[in-house]
C-alpha positions as CSV (number, residue, x, y, z in Angstrom):
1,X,-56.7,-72.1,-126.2
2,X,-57.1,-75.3,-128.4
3,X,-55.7,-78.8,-127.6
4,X,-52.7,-78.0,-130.3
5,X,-52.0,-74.7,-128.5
6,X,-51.3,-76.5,-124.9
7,X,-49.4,-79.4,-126.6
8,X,-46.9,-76.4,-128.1
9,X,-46.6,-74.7,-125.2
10,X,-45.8,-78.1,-123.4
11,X,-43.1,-79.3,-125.9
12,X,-41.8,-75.2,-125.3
13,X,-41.3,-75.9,-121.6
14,X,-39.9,-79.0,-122.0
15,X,-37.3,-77.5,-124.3
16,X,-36.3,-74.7,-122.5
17,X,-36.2,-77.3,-119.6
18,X,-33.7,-79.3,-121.4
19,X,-31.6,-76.1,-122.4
20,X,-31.5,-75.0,-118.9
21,X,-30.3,-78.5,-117.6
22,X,-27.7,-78.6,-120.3
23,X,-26.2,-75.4,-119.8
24,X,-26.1,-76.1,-115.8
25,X,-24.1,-79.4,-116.7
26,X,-21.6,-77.7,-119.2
27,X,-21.5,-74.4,-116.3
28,X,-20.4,-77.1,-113.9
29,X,-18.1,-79.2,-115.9
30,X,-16.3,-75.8,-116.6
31,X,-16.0,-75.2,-113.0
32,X,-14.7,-78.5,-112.2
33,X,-11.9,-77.6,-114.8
34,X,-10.7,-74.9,-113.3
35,X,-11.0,-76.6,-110.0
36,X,-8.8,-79.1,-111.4
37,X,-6.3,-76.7,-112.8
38,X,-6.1,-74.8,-109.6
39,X,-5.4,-77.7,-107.9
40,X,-2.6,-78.4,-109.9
41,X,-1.1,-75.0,-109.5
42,X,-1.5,-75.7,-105.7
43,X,0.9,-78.9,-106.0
44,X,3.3,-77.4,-108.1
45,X,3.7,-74.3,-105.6
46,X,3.7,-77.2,-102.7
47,X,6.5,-79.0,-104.2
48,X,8.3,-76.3,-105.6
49,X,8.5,-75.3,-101.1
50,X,8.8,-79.1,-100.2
51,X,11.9,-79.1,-102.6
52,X,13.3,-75.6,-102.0
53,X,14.0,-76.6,-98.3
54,X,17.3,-77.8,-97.5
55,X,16.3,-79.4,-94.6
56,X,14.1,-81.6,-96.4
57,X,16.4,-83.4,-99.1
58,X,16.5,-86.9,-99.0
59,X,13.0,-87.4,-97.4
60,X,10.7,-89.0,-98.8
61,X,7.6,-86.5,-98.8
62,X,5.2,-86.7,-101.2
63,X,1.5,-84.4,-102.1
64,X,-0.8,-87.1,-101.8
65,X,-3.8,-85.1,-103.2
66,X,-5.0,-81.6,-103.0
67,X,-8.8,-81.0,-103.3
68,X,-10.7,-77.7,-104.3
69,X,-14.2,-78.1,-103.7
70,X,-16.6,-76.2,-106.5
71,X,-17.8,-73.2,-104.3
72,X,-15.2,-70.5,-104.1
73,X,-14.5,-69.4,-100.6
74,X,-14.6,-72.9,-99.2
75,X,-11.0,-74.5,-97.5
76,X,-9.0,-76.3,-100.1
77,X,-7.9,-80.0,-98.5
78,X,-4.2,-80.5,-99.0
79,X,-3.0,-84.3,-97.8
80,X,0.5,-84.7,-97.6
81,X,2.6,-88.1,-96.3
82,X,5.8,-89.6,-96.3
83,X,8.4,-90.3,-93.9
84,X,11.6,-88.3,-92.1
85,X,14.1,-89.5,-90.1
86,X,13.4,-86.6,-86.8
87,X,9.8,-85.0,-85.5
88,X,11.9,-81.7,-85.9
89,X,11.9,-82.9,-89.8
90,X,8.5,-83.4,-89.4
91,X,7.3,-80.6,-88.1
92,X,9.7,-77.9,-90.3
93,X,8.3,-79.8,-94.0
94,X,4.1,-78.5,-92.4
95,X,5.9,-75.5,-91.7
96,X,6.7,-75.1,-95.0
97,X,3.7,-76.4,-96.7
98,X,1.8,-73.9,-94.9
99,X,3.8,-71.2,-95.0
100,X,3.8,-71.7,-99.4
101,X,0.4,-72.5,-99.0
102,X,-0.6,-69.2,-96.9
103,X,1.5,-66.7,-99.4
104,X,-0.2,-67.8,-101.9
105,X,-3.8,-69.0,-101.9
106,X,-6.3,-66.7,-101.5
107,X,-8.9,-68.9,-99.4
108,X,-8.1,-70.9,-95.9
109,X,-6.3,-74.3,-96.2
110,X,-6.8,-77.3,-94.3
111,X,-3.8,-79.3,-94.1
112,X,-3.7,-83.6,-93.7
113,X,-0.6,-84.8,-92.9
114,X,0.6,-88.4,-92.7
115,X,3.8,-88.0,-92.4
116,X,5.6,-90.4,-90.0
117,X,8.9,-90.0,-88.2
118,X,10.9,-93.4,-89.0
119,X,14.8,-92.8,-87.6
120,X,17.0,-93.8,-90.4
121,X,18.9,-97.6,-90.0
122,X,22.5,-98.4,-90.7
123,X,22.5,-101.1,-92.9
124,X,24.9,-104.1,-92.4
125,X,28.0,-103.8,-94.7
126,X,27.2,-107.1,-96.5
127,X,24.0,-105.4,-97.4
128,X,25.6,-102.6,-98.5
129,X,28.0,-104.1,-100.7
130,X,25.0,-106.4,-102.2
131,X,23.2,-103.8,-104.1
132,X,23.7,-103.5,-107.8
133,X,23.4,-101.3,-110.0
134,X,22.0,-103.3,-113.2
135,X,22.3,-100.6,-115.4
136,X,25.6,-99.5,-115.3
137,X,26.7,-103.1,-114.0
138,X,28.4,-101.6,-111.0
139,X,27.8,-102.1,-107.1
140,X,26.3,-99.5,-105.0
């Protein structure tokens, strides 16, 4: 084997090198797509249950961020937060995450909540009768 032979053989390697790298990268960039998209069917079947419950309208819970990590099989992360008015609130809007999220997903679930239980206040009158709407010019 001659000096030009090795050199070929070299810049071969380190082409098939490269090749290999770049098809990991775009293997993993399509994962992370899907990923994504999954997690955005997750939210949409969340809220769909957050909003479905008529115990829960009027609260202000919102999906803070749902994560679905690249290997299949591991627990997707859902964070939820937001406040209620009663701990019984509080406890029926998990309920209802994780019941939607248990019908539905096919892999284990861990569940983040920071959801906090602020009783609702009577506002004064005065208050009350302060708030305008500026749109429609007319008070609240």
């Amino acid at each position: 084997m001659t000096h030009a032979d090795g050199a070929i053989v070299l810049i071969l390697l380190a082409a098939g090198a490269c090749l290999l790298i770049v098809v990991l990268v775009a293997k993993m960039l399509d994962l992370r797509v899907r990923r994504d998209g999954e997690a955005i069917a997750i939210k949409g079947l969340i809220s769909d249950a957050l909003d479905g419950d008529p115990n829960l309208f009027g609260t202000s819970i919102t999906l803070v961020r749902v994560r679905v990590p690249l290997w299949a099989g591991s627990p997707v992360t859902i964070r939820v937060a937001g406040q209620v008015p009663s701990d019984q609130l509080r406890k029926a809007a998990l309920q209802s995450i994780k019941r939607a999220a248990k019908s539905d997903l096919l892999v284990a679930g861990r569940f983040k909540s920071r959801i906090a239980v602020k009783p609702a206040e009577a506002r004064p009158r005065s208050e009350q009768r302060d708030r305008i709407d500026r749109r429609a010019g007319r008070v609240l």
